[in-house]
Each structure stands twice: as structure tokens, then as C-alpha cells.
N, C-alpha and C positions, 0 to 999 in steps of 0.2 A: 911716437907712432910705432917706433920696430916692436917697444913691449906690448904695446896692443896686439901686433902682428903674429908674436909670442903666447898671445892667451890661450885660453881652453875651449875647444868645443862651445860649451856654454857661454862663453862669451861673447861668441860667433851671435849664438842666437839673438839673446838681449841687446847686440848693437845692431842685429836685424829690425827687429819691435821694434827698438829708441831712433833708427835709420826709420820705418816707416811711419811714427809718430812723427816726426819732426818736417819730414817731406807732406803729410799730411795737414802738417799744418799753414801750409805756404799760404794757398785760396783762401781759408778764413778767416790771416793777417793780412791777406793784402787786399780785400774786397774793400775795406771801411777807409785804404788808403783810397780806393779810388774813390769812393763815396765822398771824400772829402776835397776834392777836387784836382787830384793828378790823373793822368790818365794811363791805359794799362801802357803803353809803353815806357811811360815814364815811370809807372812800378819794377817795371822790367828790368830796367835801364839801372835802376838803385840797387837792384838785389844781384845784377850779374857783375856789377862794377864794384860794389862794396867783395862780394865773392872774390871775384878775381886779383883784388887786392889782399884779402887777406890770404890766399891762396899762395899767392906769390914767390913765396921762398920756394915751394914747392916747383914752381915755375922754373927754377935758377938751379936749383938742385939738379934735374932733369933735362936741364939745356939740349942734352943730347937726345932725346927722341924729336928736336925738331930735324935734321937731320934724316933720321930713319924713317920718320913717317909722317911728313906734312901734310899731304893730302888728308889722311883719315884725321889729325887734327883739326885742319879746316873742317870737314864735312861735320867732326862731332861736334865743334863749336857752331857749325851754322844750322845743324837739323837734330842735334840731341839737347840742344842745350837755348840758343837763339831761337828756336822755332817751336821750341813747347813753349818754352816760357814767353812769348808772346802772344801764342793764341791762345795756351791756357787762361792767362792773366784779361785778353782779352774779350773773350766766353766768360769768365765768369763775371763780367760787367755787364751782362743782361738774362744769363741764364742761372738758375741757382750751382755755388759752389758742386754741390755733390753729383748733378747730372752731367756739367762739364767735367767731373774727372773721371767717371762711372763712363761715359763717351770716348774719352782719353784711355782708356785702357782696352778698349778696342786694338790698340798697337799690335798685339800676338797675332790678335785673328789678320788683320791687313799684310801683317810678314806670312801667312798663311799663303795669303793669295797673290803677293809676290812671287815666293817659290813655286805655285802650282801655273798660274799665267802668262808671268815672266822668265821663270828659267825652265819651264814646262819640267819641272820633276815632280814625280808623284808625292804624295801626301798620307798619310795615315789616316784609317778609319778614325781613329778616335780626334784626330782633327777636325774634321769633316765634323764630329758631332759636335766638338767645341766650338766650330764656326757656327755651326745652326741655332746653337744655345744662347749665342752671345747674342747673332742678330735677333732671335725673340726677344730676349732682354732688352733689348735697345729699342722695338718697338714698342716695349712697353714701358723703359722710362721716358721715352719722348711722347706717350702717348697718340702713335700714329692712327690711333681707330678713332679719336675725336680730334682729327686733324693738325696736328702738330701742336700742343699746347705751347711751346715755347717759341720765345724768337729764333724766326728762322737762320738770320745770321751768327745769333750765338753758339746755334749745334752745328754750324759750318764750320767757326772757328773752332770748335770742340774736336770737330772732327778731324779736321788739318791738324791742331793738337795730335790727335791720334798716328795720323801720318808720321808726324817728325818721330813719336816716340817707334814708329815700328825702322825708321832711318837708324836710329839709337841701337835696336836691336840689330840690324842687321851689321851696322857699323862693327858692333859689340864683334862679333862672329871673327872679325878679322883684326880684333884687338890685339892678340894673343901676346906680342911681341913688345905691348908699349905698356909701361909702369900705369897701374890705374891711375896713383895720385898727378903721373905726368896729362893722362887724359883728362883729367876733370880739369886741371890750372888752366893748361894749354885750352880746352875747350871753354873755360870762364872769361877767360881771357879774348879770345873769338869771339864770342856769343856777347862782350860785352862792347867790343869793337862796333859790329855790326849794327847792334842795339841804337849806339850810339847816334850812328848816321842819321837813323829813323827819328829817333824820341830826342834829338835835340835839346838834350840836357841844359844848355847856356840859354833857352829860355823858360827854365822850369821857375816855378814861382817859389823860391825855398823858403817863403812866410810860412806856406800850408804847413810845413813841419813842425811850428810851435802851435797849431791849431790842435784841440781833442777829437779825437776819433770815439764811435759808442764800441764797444765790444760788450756785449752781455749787458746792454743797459748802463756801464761805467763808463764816466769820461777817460781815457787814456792817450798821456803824450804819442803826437804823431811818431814823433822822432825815435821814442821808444819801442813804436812798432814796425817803425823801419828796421830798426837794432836786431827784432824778433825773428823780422824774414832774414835779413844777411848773416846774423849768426846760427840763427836755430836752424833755420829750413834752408838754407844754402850751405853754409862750410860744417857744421855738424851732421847735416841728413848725409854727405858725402862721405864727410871718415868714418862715419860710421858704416855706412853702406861698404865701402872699400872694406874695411875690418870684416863684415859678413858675409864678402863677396869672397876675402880669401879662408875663413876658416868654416866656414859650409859648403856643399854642394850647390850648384845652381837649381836645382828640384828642388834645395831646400831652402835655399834664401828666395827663388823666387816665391814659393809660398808664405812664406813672411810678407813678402812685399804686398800682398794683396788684402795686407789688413789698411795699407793708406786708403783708398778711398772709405772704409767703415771708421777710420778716426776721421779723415775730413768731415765724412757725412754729421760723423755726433761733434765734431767742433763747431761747425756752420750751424748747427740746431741751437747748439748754448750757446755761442758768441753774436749770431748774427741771427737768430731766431728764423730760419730758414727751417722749414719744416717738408718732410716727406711724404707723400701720399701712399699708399696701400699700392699701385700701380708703379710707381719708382721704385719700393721697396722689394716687390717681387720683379722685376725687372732688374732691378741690383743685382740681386742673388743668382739672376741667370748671366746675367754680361759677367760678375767674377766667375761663375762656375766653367762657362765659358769657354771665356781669355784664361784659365789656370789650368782647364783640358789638353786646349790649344797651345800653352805652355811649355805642355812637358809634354807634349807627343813628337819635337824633334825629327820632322821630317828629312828626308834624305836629298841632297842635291844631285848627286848622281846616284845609279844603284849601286856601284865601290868605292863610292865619297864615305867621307864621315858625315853622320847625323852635323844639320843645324844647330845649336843650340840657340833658341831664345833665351838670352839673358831678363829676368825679369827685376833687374836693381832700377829705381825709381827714378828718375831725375828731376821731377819738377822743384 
């Protein structure tokens, strides 16, 4: 990991991509697990407990920021990390993949309205325009002029989704102090605790994992697409993500970031033949244009504070 941390520029970038590929592909390996009869908590539960074990050294390494910062541990293990990935996981077991994450990245604009409602500091015009952009978007991938096309519990849970990631962000803000890789262990580790409680893993049915799943029309071992989410889209979307978090700017890695939901969207099309309508698709492009306005417009907490920064690294 140090000579990664060592790399070039460019290397920042492509672990940016391969960070949003990989994060992108969480929803449209774990949809067919639940298709096939686990439920999303229990997807949840496999991808945050396999993580947090291979994480682990990282855990041991780091021992010392529990110490310095337990609370911001706890919170990012309970609402960056536990609390997306169960209502994402849970959204998109009735809603299609790409609206629940197109929903989900609503996060910016929500810390938006945090800082302007709740700590009553002002906001940048060009937020404002980000927030307006996004909410059109959003009423036009949920289609709100023909009455909600989808279930209405799933863009609920979508949207709690969105909640936790904008906790993520704000959490982020006051990271400054704690090792990323110690944040994500420590947070895998929470998030898998908790998990726990709920999804009751000791009565999971572990037959379903010798069952095939369809992916693109092909049968493929359960078990190997459990393997997909815990390595690929848990412990790889992470190092990677940490890599392009420290050798890019946050302007520029979070624009990277905002290619996940357009790889979800084309993975759920070929794997799960989930297909977009002309009203999702321009609604897409206004909710990212958005949440990437609203991004980088970095409102101010007081008027001699330093700028917010919304961090835009992905965590599902």
C-alpha cells in the first residue's frame, strides 16, 4: 500500500475509475443474491463481515485512532458504512439498481441543506443551482408526473440511502486527523457489528450459496458472487478509493466518483437486463450534474470558517 501511496498523478486517476468501477458494481452483484433467496440484510451482513475481516490487519496496524477518535468511528461505521449499505442493498430489492443509486447520490445536495437549515450558514449560488438541478432530476427518474412509477418503499429506502451517504460526507469534514485505511477497518468493522444484530446471520440458510444465480442470462456459483462483492466492491473499491483520495484533489477525485452510478447503470442493463427509459436517463444526467455542482461549490460554515468540503469518495 506505501508504494501505491508513492505513485504518480496518473495513478491517482485510474485507481479513481477502477475505485468507481468496482463500487459500481456492488447493486448489480448483489441484486441476483437476493433474487435468490437471501435477504438484503443478509447481503449486507456477508459483504460488511467478509470486508471487515479482510481488512483487519489494517485494524491492528491503527489500533491507535481508537483512542483519538471513537465517536467519528462509531458514527462512520453506523451511517457511512451500516446504513448505506443496508438501505441501498435494501432499495434495490424492489426498485431497479440504477434509480436506487441515481437516488443515493442525492447525498451532496442533503449536506446542502444541512449547512443552510441546520447550522443556518449561507450557501453559494451555484449550489442552490445544484440543488434545483438534482431535485428536477429526481422527479424525473421517479417519474413524479405519472405518479410515482416505482415502489414507494424502495425510493424511501433510496433515499435514507442518501441520508447516510450525506452523514459519510459530513463525517468526512472532520476526518482530517484519522488514517483513511484506519477509517474504513474501524468503520467495516461497526458496520458489520451492527449489521449483525439485525440480519442474524446464525439463521442464514448457507445451502443458497451452492445455488446458481443468472447474471447476463449465465448460471454463476452463488458463492463466487459473494467473493465478487467482498473482494471487488468492498476491499478493492476502498484501496483504491484511499489511493485517489490521497493522490488527487477532492474536485478531482470526486469527479471521478460520479462515473459509479453510469457503470451501475450499464452493469444492471447487461447482467440483470434492467433497462432505462428516456425519463431515467435525462433525469440521471440532471441528479449527477446536480449533486457534482453541489459538490464543488463548498459552502462556508461560518463567514471566517474554512469552506466544507464535500468529499465525494463512494462507499457503497
Amino acid at each position: 500500500m506505501r508504494t501505491l501511496l508513492a505513485a504518480p498523478k496518473s495513478a491517482g486517476v485510474t485507481a479513481a475509475v477502477l475505485s468507481a468501477f468496482c463500487f459500481g458494481g456492488s447493486g448489480p452483484f448483489a441484486k441476483p443474491l437476493i433474487t435468490v433467496g437471501f435477504t438484503p440484510l443478509q447481503v449486507a451482513w456477508m459483504r460488511l463481515a467478509g470486508g471487515a475481516l479482510l481488512m483487519l490487519p489494517f485494524a491492528v496496524r491503527h489500533a491507535g485512532a481508537l483512542r483519538r477518535a471513537p465517536w467519528l468511528l462509531l458514527g462512520y461505521g453506523l451511517f457511512a458504512i451500516a446504513g448505506v449499505q443496508t438501505c441501498y442493498f435494501a432499495a434495490i430489492a424492489s426498485i431497479p439498481v440504477a434509480v436506487a443509486l441515481l437516488i443515493e447520490f442525492l447525498g451532496p445536495v442533503l449536506v446542502l441543506g444541512w449547512i443552510r437549515f441546520v447550522r443556518r450558514a449561507p450557501v453559494t449560488r451555484q449550489a442552490a443551482i445544484g440543488t434545483a438541478l438534482a431535485l428536477v432530476g429526481l422527479a424525473c427518474v421517479v417519474e413524479v408526473a405519472a405518479g410515482l412509477r416505482f415502489d414507494p418503499a424502495g425510493l424511501l429506502l433510496a433515499l435514507a440511502a442518501a441520508g447516510c451517504q450525506a452523514g459519510y460526507f459530513l463525517l468526512s469534514d472532520s476526518s482530517a486527523e484519522v488514517d483513511p485505511r484506519a477509517l474504513v477497518s474501524y468503520g467495516l468493522l461497526v458496520g458489520a457489528a451492527v449489521v449483525t444484530l439485525v440480519a442474524r446471520p446464525w439463521e442464514l440458510d448457507w445451502a443458497l450459496l451452492a445455488r446458481p444465480v443468472q447474471l447476463s442470462g449465465t448460471p454463476f456459483p452463488a458463492l463466487l458472487v459473494v467473493g465478487w462483492v467482498v473482494l471487488v466492491s468492498t476491499v478493492l473499491a476502498y484501496l483504491t478509493g484511499i489511493l485517489a483520495v490521497r493522490r488527487l484533489s477532492p474536485p478531482v477525485a470526486g469527479a471521478v466518483a460520479f462515473l459509479e452510478p453510469v457503470v451501475a447503470t450499464v452493469l444492471a442493463w447487461l447482467l440483470l437486463g434492467e433497462h432505462v427509459g428516456p425519463w431515467q436517463l435525462a433525469g440521471g444526467a440532471l441528479v449527477l450534474a446536480g449533486a457534482f455542482i453541489a459538490q464543488r461549490s463548498a459552502p462556508a460554515v461560518e463567514p471566517t470558517a474554512r469552506p466544507v468540503e464535500v468529499r465525494a469518495t463512494p462507499e457503497r
